[in-house]
The first five atom37 places (N, CA, C, CB, O) and aatype in JSON, in Angstrom:
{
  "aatype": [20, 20, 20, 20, 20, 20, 20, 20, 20, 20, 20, 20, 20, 20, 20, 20, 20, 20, 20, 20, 20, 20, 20, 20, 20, 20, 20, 20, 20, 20, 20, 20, 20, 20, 20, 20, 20, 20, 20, 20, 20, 20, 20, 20, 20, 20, 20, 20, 20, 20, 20, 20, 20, 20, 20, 20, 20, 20, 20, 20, 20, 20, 20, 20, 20, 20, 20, 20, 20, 20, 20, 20, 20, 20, 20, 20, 20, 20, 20, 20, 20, 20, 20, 20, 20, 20, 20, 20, 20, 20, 20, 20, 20, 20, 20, 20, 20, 20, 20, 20, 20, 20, 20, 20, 20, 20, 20, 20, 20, 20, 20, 20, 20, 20, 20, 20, 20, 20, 20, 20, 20, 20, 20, 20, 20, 20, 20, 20, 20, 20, 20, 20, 20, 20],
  "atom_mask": [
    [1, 1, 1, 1, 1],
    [1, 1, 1, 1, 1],
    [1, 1, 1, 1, 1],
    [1, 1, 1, 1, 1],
    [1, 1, 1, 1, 1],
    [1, 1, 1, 1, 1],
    [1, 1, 1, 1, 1],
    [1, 1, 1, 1, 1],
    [1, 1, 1, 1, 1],
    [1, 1, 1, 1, 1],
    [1, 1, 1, 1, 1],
    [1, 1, 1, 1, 1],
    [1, 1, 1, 1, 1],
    [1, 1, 1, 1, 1],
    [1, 1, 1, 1, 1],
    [1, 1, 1, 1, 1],
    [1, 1, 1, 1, 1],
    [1, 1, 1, 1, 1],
    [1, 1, 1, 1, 1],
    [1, 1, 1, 1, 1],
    [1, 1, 1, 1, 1],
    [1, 1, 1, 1, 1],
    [1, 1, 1, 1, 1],
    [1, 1, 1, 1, 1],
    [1, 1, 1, 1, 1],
    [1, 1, 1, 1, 1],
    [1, 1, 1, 1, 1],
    [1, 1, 1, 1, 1],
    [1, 1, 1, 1, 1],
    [1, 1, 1, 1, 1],
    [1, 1, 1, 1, 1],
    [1, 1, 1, 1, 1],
    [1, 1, 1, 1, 1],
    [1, 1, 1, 1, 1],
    [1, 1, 1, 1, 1],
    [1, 1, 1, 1, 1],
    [1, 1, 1, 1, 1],
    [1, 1, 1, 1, 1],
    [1, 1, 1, 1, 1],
    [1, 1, 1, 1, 1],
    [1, 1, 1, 1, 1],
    [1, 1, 1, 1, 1],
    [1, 1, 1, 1, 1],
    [1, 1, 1, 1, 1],
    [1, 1, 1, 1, 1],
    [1, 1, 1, 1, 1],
    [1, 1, 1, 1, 1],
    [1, 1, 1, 1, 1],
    [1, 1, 1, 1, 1],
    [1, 1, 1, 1, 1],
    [1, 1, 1, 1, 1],
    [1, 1, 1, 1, 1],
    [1, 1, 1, 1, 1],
    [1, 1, 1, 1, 1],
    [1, 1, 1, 1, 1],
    [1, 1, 1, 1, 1],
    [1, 1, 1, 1, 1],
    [1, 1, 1, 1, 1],
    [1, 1, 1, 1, 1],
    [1, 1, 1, 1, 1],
    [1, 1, 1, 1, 1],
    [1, 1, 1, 1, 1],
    [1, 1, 1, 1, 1],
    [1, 1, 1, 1, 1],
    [1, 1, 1, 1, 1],
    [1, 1, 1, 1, 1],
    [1, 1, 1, 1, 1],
    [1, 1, 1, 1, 1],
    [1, 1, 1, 1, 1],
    [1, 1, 1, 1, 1],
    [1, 1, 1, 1, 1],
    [1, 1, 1, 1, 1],
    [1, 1, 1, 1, 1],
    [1, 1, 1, 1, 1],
    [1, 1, 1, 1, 1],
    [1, 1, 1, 1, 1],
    [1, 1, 1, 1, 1],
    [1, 1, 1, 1, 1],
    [1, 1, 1, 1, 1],
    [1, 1, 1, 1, 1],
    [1, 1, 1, 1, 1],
    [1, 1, 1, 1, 1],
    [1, 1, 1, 1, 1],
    [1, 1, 1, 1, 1],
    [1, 1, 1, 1, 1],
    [1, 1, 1, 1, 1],
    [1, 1, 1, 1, 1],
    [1, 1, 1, 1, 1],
    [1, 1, 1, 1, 1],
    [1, 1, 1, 1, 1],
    [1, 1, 1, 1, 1],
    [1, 1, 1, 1, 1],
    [1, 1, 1, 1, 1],
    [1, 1, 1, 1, 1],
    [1, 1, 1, 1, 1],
    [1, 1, 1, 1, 1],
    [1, 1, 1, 1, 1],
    [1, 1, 1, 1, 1],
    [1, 1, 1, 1, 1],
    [1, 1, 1, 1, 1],
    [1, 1, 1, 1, 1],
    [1, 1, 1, 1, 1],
    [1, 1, 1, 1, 1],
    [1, 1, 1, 1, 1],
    [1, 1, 1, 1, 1],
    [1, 1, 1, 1, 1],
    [1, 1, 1, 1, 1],
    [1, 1, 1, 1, 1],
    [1, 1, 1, 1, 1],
    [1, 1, 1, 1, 1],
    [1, 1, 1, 1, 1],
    [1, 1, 1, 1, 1],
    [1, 1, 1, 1, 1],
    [1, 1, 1, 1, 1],
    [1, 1, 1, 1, 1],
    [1, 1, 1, 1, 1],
    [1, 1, 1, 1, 1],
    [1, 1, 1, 1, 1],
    [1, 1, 1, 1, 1],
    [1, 1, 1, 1, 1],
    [1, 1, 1, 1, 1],
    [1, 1, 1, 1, 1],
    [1, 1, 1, 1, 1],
    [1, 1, 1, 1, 1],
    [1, 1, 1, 1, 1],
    [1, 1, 1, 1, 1],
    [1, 1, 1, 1, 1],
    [1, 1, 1, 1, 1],
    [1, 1, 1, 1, 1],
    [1, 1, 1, 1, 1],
    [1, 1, 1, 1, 1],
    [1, 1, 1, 1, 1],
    [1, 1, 1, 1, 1],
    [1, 1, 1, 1, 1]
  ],
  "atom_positions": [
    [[0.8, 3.31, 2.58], [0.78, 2.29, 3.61], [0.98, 0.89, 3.05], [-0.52, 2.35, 4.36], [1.19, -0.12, 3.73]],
    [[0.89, 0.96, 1.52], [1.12, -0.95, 1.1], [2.22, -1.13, 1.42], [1.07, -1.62, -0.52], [2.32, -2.26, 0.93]],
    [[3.4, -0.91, 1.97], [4.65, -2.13, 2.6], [4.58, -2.11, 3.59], [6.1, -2.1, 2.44], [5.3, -2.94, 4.16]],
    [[3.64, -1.12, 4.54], [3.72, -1.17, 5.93], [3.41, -2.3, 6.73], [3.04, -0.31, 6.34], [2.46, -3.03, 6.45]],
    [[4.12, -2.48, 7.69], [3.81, -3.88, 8.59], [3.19, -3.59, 10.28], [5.5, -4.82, 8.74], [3.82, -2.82, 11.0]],
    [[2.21, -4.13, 10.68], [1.63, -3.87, 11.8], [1.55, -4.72, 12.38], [0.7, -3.4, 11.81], [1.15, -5.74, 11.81]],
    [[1.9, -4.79, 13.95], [1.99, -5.67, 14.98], [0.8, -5.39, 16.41], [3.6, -5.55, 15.39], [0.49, -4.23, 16.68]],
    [[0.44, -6.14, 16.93], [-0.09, -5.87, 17.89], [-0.48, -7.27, 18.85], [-1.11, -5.04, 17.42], [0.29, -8.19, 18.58]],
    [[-1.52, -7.64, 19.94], [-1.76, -8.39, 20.64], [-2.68, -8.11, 21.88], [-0.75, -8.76, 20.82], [-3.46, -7.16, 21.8]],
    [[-2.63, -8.85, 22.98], [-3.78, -8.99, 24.16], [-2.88, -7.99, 24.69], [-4.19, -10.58, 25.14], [-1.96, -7.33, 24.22]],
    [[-3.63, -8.1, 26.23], [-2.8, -7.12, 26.9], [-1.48, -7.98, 27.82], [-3.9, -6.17, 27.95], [-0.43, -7.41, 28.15]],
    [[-1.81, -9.43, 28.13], [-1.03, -9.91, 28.85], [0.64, -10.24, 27.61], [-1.97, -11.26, 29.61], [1.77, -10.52, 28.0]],
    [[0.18, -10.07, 26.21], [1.21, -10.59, 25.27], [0.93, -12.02, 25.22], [2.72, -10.3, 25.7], [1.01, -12.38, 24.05]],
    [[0.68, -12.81, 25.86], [0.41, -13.93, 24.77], [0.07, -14.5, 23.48], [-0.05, -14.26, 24.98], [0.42, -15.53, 22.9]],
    [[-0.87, -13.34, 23.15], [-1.5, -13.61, 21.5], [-1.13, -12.62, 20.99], [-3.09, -13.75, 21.15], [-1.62, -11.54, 21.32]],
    [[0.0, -12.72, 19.88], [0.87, -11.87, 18.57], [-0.02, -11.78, 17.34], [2.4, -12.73, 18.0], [-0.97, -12.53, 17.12]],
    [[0.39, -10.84, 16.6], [-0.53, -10.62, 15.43], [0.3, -9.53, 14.49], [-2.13, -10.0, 15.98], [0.66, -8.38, 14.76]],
    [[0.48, -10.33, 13.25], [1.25, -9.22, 12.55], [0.25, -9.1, 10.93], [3.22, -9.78, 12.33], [-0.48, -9.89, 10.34]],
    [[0.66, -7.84, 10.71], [-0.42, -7.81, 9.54], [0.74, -6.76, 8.06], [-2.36, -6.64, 10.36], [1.47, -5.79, 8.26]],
    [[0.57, -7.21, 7.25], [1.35, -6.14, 6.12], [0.53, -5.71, 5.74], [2.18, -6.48, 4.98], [-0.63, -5.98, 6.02]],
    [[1.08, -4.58, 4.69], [0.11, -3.67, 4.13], [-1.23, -3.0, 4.66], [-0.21, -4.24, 3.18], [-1.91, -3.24, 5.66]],
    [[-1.35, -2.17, 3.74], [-2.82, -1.12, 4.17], [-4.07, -1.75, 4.52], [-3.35, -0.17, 2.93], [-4.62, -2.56, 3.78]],
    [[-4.56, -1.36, 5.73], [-6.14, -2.21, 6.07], [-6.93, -1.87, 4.79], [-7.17, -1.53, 7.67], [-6.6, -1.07, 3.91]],
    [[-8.21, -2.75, 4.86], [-9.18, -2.36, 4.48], [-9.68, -1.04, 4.91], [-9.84, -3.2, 4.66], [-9.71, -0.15, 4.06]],
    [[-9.99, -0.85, 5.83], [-10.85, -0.1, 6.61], [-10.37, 0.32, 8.27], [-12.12, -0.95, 6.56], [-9.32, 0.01, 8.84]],
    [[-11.17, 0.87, 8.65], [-10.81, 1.72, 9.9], [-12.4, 1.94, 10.19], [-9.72, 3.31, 9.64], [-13.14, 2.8, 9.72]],
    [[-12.66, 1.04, 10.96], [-14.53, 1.39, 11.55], [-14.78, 1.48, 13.01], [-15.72, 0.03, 11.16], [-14.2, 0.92, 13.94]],
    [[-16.09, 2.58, 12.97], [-16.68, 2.56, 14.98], [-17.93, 1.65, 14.51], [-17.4, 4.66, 16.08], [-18.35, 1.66, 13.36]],
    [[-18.37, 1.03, 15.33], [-19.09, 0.34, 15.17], [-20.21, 0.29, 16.39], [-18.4, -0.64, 14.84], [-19.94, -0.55, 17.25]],
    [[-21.4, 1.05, 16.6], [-22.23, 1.2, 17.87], [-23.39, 0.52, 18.07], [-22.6, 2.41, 18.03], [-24.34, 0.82, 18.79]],
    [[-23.14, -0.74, 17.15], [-23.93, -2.01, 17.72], [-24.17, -2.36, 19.14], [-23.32, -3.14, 17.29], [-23.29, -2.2, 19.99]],
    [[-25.38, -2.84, 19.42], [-25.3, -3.47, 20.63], [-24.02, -4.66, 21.37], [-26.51, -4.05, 20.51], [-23.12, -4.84, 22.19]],
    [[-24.61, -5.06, 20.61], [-23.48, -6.88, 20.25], [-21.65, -6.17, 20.75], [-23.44, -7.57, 17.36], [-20.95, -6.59, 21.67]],
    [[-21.26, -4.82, 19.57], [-20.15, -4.66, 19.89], [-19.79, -4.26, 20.87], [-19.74, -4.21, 19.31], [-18.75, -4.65, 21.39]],
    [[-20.91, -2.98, 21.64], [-20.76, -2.65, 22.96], [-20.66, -3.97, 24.04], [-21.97, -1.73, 23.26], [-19.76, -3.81, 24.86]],
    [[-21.19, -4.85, 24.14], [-21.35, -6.04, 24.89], [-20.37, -6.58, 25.19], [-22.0, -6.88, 24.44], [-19.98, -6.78, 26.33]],
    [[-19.67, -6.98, 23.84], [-18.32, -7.38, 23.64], [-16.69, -6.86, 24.08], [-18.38, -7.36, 22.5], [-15.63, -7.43, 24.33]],
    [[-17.13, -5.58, 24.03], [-16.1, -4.69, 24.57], [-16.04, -4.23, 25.78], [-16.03, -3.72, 23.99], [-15.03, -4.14, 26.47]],
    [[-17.31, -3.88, 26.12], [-17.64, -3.63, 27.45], [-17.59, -1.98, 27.17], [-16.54, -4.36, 28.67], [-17.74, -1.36, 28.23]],
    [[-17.46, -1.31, 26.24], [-17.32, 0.04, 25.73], [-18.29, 0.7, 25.33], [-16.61, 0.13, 24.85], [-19.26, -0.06, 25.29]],
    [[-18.64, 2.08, 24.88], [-19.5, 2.71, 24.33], [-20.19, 2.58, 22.93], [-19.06, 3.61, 24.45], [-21.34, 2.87, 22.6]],
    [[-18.87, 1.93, 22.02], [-18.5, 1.36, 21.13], [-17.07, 0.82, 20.53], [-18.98, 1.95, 20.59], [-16.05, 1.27, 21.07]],
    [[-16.96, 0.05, 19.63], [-15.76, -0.5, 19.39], [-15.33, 0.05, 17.79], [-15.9, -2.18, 19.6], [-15.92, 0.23, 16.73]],
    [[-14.3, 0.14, 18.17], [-13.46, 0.07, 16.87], [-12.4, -0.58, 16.1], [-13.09, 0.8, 16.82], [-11.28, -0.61, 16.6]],
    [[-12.57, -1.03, 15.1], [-12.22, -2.08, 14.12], [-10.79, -1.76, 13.54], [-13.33, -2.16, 12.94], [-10.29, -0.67, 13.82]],
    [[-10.24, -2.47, 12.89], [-9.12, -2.21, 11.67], [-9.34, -3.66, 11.19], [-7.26, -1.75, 12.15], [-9.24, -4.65, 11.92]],
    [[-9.7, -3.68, 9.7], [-10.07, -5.03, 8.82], [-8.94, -4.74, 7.8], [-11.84, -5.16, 8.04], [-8.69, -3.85, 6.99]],
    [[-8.38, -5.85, 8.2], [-7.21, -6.84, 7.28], [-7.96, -7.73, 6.49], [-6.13, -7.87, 8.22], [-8.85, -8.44, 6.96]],
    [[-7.5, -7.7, 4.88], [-7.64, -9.65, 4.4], [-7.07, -10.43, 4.89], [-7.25, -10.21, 3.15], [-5.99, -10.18, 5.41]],
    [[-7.57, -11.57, 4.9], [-7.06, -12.78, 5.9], [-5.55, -12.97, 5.49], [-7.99, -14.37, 5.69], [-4.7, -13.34, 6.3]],
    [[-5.19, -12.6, 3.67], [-3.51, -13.07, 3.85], [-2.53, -12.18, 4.06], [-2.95, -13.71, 2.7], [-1.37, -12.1, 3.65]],
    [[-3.1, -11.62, 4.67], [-2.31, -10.16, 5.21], [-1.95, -10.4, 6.56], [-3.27, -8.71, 5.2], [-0.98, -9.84, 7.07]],
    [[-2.75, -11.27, 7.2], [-2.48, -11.52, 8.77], [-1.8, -12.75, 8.91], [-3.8, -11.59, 9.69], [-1.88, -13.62, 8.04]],
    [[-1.17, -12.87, 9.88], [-0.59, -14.2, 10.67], [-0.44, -13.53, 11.93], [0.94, -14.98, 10.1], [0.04, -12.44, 12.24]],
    [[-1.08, -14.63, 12.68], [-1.54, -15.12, 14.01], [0.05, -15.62, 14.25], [-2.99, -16.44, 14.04], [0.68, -16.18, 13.35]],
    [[0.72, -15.3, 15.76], [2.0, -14.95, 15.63], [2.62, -16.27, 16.62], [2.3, -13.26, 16.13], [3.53, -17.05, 16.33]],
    [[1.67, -16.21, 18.04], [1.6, -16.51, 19.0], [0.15, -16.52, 19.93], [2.51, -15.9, 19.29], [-0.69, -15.63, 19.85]],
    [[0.04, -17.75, 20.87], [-1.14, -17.91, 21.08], [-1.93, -18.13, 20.9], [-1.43, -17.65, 21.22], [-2.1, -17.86, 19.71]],
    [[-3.45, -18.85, 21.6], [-5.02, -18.78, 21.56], [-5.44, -18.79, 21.85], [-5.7, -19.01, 21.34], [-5.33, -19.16, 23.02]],
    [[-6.79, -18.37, 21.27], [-7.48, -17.5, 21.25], [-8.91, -18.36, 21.88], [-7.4, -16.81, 19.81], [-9.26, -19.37, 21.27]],
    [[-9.7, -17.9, 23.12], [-11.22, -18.33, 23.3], [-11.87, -18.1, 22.38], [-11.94, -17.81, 24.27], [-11.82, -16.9, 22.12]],
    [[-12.94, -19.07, 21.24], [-14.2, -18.31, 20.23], [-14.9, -18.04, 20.9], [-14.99, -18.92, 19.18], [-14.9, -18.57, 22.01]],
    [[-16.05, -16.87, 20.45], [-17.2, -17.03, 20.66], [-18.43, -16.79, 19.61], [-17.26, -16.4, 21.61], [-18.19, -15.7, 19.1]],
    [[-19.38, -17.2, 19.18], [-20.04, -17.38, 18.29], [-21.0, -15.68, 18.29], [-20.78, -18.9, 18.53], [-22.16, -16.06, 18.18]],
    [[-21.02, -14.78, 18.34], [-22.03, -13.83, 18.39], [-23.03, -13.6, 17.93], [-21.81, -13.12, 18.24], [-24.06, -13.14, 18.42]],
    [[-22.62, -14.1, 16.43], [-23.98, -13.74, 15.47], [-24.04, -14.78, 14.84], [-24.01, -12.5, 14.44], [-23.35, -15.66, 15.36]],
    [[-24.88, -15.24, 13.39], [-24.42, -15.86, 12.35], [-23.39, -15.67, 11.52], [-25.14, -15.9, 11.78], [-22.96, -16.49, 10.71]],
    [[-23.1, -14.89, 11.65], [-21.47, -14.42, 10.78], [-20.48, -14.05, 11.3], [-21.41, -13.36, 9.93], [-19.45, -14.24, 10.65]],
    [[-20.33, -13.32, 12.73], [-19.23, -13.34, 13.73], [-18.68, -13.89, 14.83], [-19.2, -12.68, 14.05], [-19.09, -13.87, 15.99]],
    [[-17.82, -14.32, 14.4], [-16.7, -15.13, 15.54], [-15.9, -14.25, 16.12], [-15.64, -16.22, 14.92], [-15.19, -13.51, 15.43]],
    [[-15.89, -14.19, 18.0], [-15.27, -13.3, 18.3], [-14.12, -14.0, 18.9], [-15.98, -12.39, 18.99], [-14.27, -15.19, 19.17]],
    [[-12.6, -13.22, 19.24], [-11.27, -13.49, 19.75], [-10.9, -12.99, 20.64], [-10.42, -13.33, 19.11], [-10.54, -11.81, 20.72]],
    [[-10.91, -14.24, 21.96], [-10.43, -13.23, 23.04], [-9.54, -13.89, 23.49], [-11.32, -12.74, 24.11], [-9.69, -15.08, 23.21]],
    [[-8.03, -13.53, 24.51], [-6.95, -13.96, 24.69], [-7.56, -14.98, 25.95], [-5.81, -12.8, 24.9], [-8.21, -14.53, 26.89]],
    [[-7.2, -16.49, 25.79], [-7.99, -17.18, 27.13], [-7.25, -17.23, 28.45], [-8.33, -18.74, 26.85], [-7.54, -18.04, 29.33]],
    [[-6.16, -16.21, 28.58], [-5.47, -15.76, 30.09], [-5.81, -14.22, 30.37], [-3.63, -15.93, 30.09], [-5.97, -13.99, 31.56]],
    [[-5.92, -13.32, 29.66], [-6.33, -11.89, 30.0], [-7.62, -11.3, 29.72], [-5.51, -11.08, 29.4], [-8.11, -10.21, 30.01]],
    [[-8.09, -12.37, 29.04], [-10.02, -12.15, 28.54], [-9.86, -11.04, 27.52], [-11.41, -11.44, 30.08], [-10.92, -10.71, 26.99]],
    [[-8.53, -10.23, 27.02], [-9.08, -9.03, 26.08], [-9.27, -9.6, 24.82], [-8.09, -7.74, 25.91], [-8.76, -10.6, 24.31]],
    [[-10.29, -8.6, 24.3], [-10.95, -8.6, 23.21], [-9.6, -8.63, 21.86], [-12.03, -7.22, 23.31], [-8.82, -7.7, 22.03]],
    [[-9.28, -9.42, 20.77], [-8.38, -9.14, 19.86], [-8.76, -9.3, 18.54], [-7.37, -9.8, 20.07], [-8.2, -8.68, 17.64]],
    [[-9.82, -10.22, 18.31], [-9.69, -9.87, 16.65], [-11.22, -10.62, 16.63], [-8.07, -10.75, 15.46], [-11.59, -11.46, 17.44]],
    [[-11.97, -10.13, 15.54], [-13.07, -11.07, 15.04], [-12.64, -11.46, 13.49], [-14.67, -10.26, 15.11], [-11.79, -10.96, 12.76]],
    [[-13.88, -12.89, 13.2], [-13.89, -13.18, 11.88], [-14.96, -13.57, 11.87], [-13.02, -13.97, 11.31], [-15.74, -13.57, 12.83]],
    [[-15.3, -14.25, 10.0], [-16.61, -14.11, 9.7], [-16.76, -15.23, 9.06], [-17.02, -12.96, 9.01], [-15.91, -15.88, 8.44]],
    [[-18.24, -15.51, 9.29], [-18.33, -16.69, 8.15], [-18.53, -16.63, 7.22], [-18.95, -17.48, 8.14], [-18.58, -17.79, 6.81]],
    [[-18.72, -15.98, 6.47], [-18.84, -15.26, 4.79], [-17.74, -14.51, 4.32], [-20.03, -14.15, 4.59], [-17.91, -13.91, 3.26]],
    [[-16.52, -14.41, 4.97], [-15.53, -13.9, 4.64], [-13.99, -14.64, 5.1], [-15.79, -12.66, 5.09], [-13.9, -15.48, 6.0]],
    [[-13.0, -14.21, 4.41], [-11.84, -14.56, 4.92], [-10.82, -13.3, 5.8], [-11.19, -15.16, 3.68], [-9.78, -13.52, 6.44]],
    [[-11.49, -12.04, 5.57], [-11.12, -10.98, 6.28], [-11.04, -11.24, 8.02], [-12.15, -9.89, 5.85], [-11.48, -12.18, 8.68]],
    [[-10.4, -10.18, 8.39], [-10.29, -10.19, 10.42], [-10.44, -9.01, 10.99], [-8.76, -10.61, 11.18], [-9.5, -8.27, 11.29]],
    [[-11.15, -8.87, 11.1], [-11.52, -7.11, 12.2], [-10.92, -7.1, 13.43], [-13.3, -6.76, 12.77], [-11.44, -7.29, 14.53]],
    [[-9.41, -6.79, 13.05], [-8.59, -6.4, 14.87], [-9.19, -5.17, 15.84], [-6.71, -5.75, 14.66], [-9.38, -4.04, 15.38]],
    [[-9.35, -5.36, 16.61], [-9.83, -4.22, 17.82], [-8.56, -3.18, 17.76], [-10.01, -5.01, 19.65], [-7.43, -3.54, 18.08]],
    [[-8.91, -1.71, 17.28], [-7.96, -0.83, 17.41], [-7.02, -1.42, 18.51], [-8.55, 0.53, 17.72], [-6.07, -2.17, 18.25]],
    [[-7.34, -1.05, 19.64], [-6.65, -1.04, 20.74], [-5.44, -2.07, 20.62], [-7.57, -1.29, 21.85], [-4.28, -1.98, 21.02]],
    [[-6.11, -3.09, 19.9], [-4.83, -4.48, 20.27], [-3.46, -4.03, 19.32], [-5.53, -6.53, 19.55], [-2.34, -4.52, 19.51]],
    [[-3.71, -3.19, 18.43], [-2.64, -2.93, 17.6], [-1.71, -1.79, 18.34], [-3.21, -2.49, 16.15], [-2.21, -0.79, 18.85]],
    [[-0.14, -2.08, 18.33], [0.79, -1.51, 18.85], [0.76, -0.27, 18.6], [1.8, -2.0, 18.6], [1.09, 0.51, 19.5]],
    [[0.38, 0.23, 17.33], [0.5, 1.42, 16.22], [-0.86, 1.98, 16.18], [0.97, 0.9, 14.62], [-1.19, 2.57, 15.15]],
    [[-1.96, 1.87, 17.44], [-3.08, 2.49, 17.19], [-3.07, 3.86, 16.56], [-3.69, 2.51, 18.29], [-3.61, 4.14, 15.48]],
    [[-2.34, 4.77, 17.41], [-2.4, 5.72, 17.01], [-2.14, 6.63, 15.33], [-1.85, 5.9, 17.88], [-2.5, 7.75, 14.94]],
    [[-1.16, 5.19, 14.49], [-1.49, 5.77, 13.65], [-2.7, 5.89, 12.44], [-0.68, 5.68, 13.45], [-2.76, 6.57, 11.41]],
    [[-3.36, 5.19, 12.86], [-5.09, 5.22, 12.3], [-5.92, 6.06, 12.62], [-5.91, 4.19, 12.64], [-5.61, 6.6, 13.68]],
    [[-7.31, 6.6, 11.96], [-8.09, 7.05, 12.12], [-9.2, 6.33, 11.41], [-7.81, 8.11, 11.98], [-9.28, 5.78, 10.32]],
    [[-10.17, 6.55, 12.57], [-11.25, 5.41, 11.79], [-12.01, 6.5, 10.45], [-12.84, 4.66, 13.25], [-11.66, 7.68, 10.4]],
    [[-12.91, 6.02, 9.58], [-13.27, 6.5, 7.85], [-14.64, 6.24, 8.05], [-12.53, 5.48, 6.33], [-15.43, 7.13, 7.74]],
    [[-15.09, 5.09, 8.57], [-16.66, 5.33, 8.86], [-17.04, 4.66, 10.12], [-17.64, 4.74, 7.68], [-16.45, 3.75, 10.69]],
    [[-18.37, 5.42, 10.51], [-19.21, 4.52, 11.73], [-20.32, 3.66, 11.16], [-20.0, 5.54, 12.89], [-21.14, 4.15, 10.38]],
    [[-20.38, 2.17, 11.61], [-21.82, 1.64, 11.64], [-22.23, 2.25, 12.66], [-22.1, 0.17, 11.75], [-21.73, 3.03, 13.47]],
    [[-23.84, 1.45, 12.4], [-24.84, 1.21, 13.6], [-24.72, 2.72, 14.13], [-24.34, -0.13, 14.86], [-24.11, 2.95, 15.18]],
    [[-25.22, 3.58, 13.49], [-24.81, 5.04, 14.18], [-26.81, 5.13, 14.83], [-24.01, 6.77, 12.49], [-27.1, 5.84, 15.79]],
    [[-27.47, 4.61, 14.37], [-28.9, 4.72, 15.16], [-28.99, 3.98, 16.76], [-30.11, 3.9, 14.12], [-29.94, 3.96, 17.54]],
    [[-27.5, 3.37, 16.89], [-27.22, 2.86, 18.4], [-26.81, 3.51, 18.68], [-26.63, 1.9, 18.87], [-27.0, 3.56, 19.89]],
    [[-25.96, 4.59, 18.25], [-24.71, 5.38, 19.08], [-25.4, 5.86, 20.7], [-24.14, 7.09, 18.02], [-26.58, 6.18, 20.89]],
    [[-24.69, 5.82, 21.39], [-24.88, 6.62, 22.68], [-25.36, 7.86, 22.51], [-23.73, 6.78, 23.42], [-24.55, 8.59, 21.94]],
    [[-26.73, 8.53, 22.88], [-27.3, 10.21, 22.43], [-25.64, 10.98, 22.92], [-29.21, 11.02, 23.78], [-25.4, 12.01, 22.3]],
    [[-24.43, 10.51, 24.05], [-23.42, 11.58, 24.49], [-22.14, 11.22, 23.5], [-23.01, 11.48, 26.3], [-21.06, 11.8, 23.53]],
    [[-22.39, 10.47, 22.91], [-20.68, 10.46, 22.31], [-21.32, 11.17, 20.46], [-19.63, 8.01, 22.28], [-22.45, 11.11, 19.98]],
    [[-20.43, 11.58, 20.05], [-20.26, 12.17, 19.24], [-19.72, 11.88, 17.89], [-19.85, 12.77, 19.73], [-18.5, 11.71, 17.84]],
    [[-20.19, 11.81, 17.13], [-19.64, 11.58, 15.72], [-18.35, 11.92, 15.4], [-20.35, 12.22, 14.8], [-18.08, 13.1, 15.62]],
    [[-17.36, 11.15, 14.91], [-15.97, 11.21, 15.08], [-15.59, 11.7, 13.72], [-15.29, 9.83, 15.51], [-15.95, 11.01, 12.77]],
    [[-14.65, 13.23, 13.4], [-14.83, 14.12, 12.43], [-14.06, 13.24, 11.04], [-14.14, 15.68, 12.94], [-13.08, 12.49, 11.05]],
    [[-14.9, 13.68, 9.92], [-14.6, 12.85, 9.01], [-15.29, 11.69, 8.75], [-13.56, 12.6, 9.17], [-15.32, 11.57, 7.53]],
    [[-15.75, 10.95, 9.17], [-16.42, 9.69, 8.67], [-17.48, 9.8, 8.26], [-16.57, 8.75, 9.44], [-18.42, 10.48, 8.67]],
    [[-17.39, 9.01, 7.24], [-18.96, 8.37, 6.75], [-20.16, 7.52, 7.92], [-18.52, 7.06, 5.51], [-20.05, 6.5, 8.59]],
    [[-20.96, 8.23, 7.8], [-22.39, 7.15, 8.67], [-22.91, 6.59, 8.36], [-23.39, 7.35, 9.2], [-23.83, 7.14, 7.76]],
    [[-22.94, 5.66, 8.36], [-24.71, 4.39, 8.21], [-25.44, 3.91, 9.35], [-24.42, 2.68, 7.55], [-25.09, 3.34, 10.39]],
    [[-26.43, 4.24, 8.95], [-27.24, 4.5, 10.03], [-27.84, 3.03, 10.85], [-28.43, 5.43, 9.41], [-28.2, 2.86, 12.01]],
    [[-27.77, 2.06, 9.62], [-27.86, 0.27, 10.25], [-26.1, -0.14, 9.95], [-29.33, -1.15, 8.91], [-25.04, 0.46, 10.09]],
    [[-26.46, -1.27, 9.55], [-25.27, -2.32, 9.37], [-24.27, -2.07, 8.59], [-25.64, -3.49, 8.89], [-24.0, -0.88, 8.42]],
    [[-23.55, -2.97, 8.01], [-22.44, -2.52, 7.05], [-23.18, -2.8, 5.89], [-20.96, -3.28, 7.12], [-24.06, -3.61, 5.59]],
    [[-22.31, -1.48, 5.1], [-22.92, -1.48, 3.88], [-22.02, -2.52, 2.76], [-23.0, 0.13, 3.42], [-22.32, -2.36, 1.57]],
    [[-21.24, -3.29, 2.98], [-20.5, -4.17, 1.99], [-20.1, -5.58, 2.51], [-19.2, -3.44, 1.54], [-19.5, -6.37, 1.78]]
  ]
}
């Protein structure tokens, strides 16, 4: 996947997003906070280093969530598109916003002591049972 190039955005297309090479990671994440944010059961991630991304087109509403996350949402279609951090230069795109979801599979779940008792551990991944472990 290192020359691969990935594109994605909101749902209305206003906010572009292109990313090269292999993510970091591929995460579910069954935080409260993320459910909130998504409006979902839980959310799932794809983390880029920050110089891997360029922001293409568009912007983006902040919102402050935590002490360390800044969330991205398109300010004409309200969808959810990318977070960042304050201790990092990395960007956690929301599966969904990427054109090429399907070719990912997420590798681990946080926050699996939130998970919903009905959804199910997604085959293959690693669990942690609190926060991120790195």
């Amino acid at each position: 996947m290192a020359g691969e190039e990935w594109t994605g955005g909101c749902m209305c297309g206003a906010v572009r997003f292109r990313a090269q090479g292999s993510p970091i990671r591929v995460e579910i994440c069954h935080c409260r906070t993320c459910r909130k944010a998504t409006g979902s059961a839980f959310a799932v991630f794809v983390l880029f280093a920050g110089d891997q991304v360029v922001i293409e087109s568009g912007e983006t509403i902040r919102f402050v969530s935590s002490e360390t996350v800044i969330r991205h949402s398109c300010g004409g279609c309200g969808s959810p598109v990318f977070d960042t951090f304050t201790h990092s230069d990395n960007i956690d795109f929301h599966l969904g916003a990427l054109d090429q979801a399907e070719r990912l599979v997420p590798q681990r779940e946080v926050w699996t002591a939130r998970r919903l008792p009905w959804v199910s551990r997604a085959p293959g991944t690693t669990c942690h049972r609190f926060g991120n472990p790195d």
